[in-house]
N, C-alpha and C positions, 0 to 999 in steps of 0.2 A: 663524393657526389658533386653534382656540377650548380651549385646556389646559381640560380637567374639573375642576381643582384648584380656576382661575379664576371659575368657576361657580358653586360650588358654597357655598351659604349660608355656610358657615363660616369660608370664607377670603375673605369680602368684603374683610378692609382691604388683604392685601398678596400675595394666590396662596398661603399657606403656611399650614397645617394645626399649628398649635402644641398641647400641652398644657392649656391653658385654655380652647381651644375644645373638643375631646375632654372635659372634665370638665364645660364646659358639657351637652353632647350627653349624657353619662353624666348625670347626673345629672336632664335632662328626663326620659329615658327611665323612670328609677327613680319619680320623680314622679306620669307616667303609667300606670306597673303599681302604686303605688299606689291613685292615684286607681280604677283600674280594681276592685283585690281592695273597694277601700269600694263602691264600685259594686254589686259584686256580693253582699258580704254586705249592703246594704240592699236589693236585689232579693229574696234569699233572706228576709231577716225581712218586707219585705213579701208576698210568696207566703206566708208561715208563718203572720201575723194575718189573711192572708184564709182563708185554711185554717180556723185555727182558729176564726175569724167562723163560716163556714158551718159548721161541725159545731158549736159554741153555740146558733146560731139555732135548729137542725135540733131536739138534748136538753134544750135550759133549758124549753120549751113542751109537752115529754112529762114531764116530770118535775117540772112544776109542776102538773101534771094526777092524779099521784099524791095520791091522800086522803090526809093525815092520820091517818084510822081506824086504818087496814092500820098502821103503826110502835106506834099501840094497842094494835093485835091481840096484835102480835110481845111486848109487855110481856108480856098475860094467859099466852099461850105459855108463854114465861118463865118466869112464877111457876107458873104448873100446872105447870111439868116439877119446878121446885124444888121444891112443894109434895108430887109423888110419891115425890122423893129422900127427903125429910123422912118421911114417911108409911112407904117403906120402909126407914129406919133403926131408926126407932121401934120398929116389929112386929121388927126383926131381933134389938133390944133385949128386950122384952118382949113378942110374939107375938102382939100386937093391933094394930090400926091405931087413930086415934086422932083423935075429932071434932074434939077442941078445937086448934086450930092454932099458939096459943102454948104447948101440952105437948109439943108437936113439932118447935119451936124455928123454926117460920114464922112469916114476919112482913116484907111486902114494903116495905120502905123507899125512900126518894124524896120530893122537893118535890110531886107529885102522884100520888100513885095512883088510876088512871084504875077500878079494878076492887075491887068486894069481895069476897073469896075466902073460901067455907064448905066445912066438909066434911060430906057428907049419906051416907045409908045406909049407916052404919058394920055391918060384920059383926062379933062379939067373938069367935065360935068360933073357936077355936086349928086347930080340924081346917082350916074354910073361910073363912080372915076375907079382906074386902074396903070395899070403901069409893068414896065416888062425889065426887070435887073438884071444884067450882064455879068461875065466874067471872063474875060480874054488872057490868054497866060502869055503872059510874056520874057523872050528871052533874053539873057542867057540861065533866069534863075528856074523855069517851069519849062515841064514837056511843051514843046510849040504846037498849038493847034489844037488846047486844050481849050474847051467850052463852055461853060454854066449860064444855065438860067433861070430866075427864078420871078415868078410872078406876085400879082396883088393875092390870090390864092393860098399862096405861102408852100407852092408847089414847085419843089425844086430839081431840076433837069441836067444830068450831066448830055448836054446837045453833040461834042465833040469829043470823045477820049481819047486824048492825046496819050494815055497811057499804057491802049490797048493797040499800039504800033511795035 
């Protein structure tokens, strides 16, 4: 008759099932649920770089498409809102608004300033004072012929977009 013991891979040399063979066995096993968890977090990181492959592909091409100008614009923005802060300090100070823009302690700072900023139709009357703040883009660092204005309001006007040519 045919013992199973006999048969069976691990007791090829003598029918008997020893401790060394069992730690053989144990230890393939451990090896193969290894190899398998690697297995699997390298399936998982590859699914994750194509993932992320396809959604780069999909934004890097929309958003190299984005102008330049528009991050310009966001300065001039910027400095008009400042420039209204300043303007209303000023008059809260002394009850005028106030042309000159360095009396007013404006004065846009940076390696490039894309925009020249004036302030035009000043009112002096204490009853109605007002005032009209500019934004001229100048080159070679801003679309030419770019606009902004903004009033005593605090209502701010893109007048010219330079960046809808």
């Amino acid at each position: 008759m045919n013992d199973p013991a006999s048969t069976s891979a691990s007791a090829g040399r003598s029918g008997v099932v020893d401790a060394a063979d069992i730690a053989v066995v144990i230890e393939a096993r451990q090896l193969r649920r290894r190899f398998q968890l690697v297995r699997r977090v390298l399936r998982g990181l590859l699914i994750f770089g194509f993932v992320g492959g396809c959604l780069a592909a999909i934004a890097i091409p929309s958003m190299a498409s984005f102008p330049p100008c528009r991050s310009h614009q966001s300065e001039a923005k910027g400095n008009l809102k400042a420039l209204y802060v300043a303007e209303e300090s000023y008059r809260g100070e002394f009850d005028v608004y106030q042309s000159n823009t360095k009396l007013i302690g404006f004065e846009p700072r940076g390696n490039k300033i894309r925009y020249r900023y004036v302030v035009t139709d000043v009112v002096t009357d204490v009853r109605t004072p007002s005032f009209v703040g500019w934004a001229f883009s100048t080159a070679p660092y801003a679309q030419e012929g770019d606009v902004w204005r903004i009033s005593d309001k605090n209502d701010l006007e893109n007048v010219v977009n330079g960046c809808a040519r």
